[in-house]
N, C-alpha and C positions, 0 to 999 in steps of 0.2 A: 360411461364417463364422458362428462362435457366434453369439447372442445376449448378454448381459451384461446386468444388470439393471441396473448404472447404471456413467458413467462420468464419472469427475472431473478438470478440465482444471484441474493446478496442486497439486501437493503444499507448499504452505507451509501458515501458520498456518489461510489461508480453507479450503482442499485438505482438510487434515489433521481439521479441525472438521467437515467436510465428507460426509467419511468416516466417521467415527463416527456423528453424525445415522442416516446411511442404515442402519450395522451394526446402530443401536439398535433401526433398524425392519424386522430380518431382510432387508435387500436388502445384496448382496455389491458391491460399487463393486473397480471398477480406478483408480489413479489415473495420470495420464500427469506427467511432472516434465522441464522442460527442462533443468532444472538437472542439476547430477552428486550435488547431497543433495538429503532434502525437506526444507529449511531456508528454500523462498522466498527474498524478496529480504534474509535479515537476515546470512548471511554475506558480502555485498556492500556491507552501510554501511559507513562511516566507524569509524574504529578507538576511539573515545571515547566514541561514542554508549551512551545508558544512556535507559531508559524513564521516562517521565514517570509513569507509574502503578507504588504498591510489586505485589509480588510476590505477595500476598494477592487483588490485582485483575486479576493481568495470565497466568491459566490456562486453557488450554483443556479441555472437559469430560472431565472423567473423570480426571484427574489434577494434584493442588496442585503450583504452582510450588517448588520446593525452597528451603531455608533462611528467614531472616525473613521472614514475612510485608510486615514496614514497610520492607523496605530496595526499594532501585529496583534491578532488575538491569541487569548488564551487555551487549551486542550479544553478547560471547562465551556468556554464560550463556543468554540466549534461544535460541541456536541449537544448543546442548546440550539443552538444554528442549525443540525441535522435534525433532531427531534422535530421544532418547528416546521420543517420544511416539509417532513412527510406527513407530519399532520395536517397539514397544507394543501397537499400531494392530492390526495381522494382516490387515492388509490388503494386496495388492498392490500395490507401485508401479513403474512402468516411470519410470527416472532416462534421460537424455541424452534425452528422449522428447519433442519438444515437436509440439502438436498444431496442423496447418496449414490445416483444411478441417471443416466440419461440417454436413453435411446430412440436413435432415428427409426421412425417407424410410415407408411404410408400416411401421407397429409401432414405431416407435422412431427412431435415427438412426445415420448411418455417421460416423466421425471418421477422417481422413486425418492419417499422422503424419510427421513430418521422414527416417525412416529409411524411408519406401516402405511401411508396414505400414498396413490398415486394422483398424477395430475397431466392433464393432456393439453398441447400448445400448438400453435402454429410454427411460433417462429420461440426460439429460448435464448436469452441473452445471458455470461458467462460474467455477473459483476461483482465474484468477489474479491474482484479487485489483487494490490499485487503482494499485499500484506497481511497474506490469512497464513502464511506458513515462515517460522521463523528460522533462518538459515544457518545451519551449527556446522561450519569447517571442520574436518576431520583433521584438526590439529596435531601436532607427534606427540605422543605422550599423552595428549590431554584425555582421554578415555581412564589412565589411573591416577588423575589428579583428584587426592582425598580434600582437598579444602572445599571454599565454596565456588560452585559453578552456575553461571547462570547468562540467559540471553538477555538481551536491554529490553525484550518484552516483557521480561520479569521484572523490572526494575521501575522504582514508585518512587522514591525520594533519598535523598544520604543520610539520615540519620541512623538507622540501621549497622552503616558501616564505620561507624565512627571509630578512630583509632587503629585502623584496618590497614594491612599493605593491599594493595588493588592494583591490580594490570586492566583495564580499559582495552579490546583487543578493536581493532578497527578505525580507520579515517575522514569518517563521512560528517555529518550534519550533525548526529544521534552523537555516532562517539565521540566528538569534541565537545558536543556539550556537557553529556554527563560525566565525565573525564572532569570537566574544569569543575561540576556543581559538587562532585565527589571530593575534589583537592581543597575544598573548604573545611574536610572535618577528615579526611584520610590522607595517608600518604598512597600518589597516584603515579605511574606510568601509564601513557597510550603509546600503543606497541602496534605496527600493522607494517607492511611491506614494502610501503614508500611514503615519504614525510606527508606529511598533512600538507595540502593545497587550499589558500584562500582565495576568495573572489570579495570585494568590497562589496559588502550590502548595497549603499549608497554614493555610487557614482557620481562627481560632478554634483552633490546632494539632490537624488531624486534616488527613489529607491529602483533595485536594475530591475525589477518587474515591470515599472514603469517604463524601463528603457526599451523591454523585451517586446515592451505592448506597443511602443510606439513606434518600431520597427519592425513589428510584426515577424521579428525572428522565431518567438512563439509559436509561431502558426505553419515555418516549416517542415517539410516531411523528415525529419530526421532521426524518427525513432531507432531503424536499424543503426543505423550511426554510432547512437547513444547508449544503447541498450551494452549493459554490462562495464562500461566505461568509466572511470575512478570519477568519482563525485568532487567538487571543488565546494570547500563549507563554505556558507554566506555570512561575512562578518561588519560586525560594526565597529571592529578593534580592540576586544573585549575578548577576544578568545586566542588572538595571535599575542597581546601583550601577555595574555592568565599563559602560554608555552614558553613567553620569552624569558618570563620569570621563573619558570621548570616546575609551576603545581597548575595543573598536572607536566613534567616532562613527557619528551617521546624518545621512544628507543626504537633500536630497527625492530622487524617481529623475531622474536624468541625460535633460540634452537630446536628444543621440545621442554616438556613440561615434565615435570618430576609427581613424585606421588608428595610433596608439601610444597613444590614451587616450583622455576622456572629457572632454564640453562638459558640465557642470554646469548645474543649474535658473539661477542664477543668471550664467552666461553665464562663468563661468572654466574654460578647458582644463586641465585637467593631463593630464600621462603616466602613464599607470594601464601597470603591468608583467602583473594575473592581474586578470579579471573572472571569479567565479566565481558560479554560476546557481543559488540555493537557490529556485529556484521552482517544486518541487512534481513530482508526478506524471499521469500518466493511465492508465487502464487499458490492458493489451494484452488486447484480445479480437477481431484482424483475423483469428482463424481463426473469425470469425460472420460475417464478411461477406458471405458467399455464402450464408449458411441463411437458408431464407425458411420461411415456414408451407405447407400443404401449397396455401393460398389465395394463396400469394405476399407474405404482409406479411413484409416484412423483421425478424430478430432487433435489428439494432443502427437509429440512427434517422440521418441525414443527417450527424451530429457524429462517427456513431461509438459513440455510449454506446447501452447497450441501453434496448429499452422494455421495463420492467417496471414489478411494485407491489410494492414489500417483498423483491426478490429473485425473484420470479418472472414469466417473462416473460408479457408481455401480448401478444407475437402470435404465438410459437410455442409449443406445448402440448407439456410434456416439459422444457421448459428451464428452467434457474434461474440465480441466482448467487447467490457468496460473495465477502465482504470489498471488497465498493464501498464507496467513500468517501460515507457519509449515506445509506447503503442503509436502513435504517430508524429510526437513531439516531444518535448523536453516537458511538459507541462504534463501528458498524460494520464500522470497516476497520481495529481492533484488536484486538489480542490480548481483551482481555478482554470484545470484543463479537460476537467474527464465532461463538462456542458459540450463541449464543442465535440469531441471525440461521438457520444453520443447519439449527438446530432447525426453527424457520418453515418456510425454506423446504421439505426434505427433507419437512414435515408436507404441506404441501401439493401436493408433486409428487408424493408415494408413495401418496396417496390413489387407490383403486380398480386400484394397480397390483400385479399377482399376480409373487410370488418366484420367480425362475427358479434353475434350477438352476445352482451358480457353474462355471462354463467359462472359458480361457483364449479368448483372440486369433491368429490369424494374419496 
């Protein structure tokens, strides 16, 4: 089995960032992609979804996002934008490839992959980023609720649910939008633990990523800070008016769930027809569960998530990651922060590590 000088778990946006870092610093990367494009998880959202950052802010290095600057792209456009990039890239990527096993071994590490094939690296970067696993609260009740159940990963457009009562569980970005795109053809509640919180898109009119960039608040270390912390939606006024007007309303979160609906904070049942789960992601990184350091400290910590600092793990030497949610900034586990993140780490795994010559895998 060759050697490889580095390998990357996860061609999306973290992947793809990922990969360059390492070209910039003459090491050759393979990248492994479970998927069938390296588009990560954006050809998988929701059919309307559009970026909260314009187009000016939301590029990975080495190449501007196309058209306006100020306008917000589409989910179609982003994954045109990723496509492009890797083919771009020159770099290898193995698609349907999803990697199942990673073990610290002398020199480097072995990666075990879905189709039987190993592959051997110096250094392995962890980029599937923070949206490969989607996060289902064990809600009361909701284990025998007979209607429809589904997570907002499921979820492609409202037509579907036409005429439908709908509970929207969650307060973030995701569930206030399709909350309000739903309340155009169903009757909606978004129901979650504390009101919804807005932030104005546009500030003083400049949009606040602008503002982020030119104060370079972006760039401080604040991911532990941020990590797990109630998200504030980013709005143009269009999602606070569609609450003020109650389609979709919000309720507190629900007592528990019945086997045809929902006991209310306030002690009223109704028959909910679709609870739908906007609650967030976690990372998939269970092909680390079994790498341990050569002293036995585990890669990931009793939760699951890895130990590191800034992207780089703290008990296996060789390892990194890309595109964790507050990996070192508020930006992290987005488009227009996992370039920088990258960078980081790549700097600091590639340090004192000599270029090998690029070779394929068997």
């Amino acid at each position: 089995m060759s050697l490889l000088d580095a390998l990357v778990i996860g061609a999306g946006q973290a992947g793809l960032a990922a990969a360059h870092a390492l070209g910039a610093r003459g090491l050759q990367p393979l990248l492994l992609e479970a998927g069938p494009t390296p588009t990560g998880s954006w050809s998988r959202y929701y059919d309307s979804l559009t970026l909260f950052s314009p187009a000016g802010h939301s590029a990975l290095p080495g190449l501007p996002f196309p058209g306006d600057p100020r306008r917000y792209p589409t989910r179609d456009e982003v994954v045109d934008y990723l496509a492009d990039y890797a083919a771009r890239l020159g770099a290898p990527i193995e698609l349907d490839t999803a990697a199942t096993a990673v073990t610290r071994v002398a020199g480097g590490f072995r990666v075990a992959t879905t189709d039987g094939r190993e592959f051997a690296a110096r250094l392995v970067v962890g980029a599937s980023g923070g949206f490969g696993a989607p996060h289902r609260p064990a809600l009361p009740g909701l284990d025998g609720f007979t209607g429809t159940l589904l997570h907002a990963a499921e979820y492609r457009r409202p037509e579907p649910f036409t005429g439908k009562r709908v509970a929207v569980v969650g307060a973030g970005n995701s569930a206030v939008q399709i909350a309000a795109e739903l309340a155009e053809v169903a009757a909606v509640t978004l129901t979650s633990r504390a009101p919804v919180r807005f932030l104005p898109q546009r500030p003083l009119g400049r949009d606040l990523h602008e503002w982020l960039h030119r104060t370079r608040v972006e760039r401080l270390p604040l991911g532990r800070l941020l990590r797990d912390r109630t998200v504030r939606v980013l709005d143009d006024g269009r999602y606070r008016a569609a609450l003020a007007a109650g389609r979709p309303d919000w309720r507190p979160m629900f007592r528990r769930a019945t086997t045809d609906g929902l006991i209310w904070s306030d002690g009223v049942t109704e028959r909910i027809d679709v609870v739908l789960l906007a609650t967030g992601y976690r990372p998939r990184l269970s092909y680390l569960a079994g790498c341990t350091s050569v002293g036995g400290r585990p890669a990931l910590d009793a939760a699951g998530y890895p130990a590191h600092d800034r992207g780089v793990s703290t008990t296996v030497a060789g390892l990194g990651f890309v595109g964790l949610e507050g990996q070192r900034g508020i930006g992290s586990a987005t488009l227009r922060g996992v370039g920088r993140d990258a960078e980081y780490v790549v700097r600091r795994l590639a340090a004192g590590v000599r270029v090998a010559t690029p070779v394929g895998a068997r």
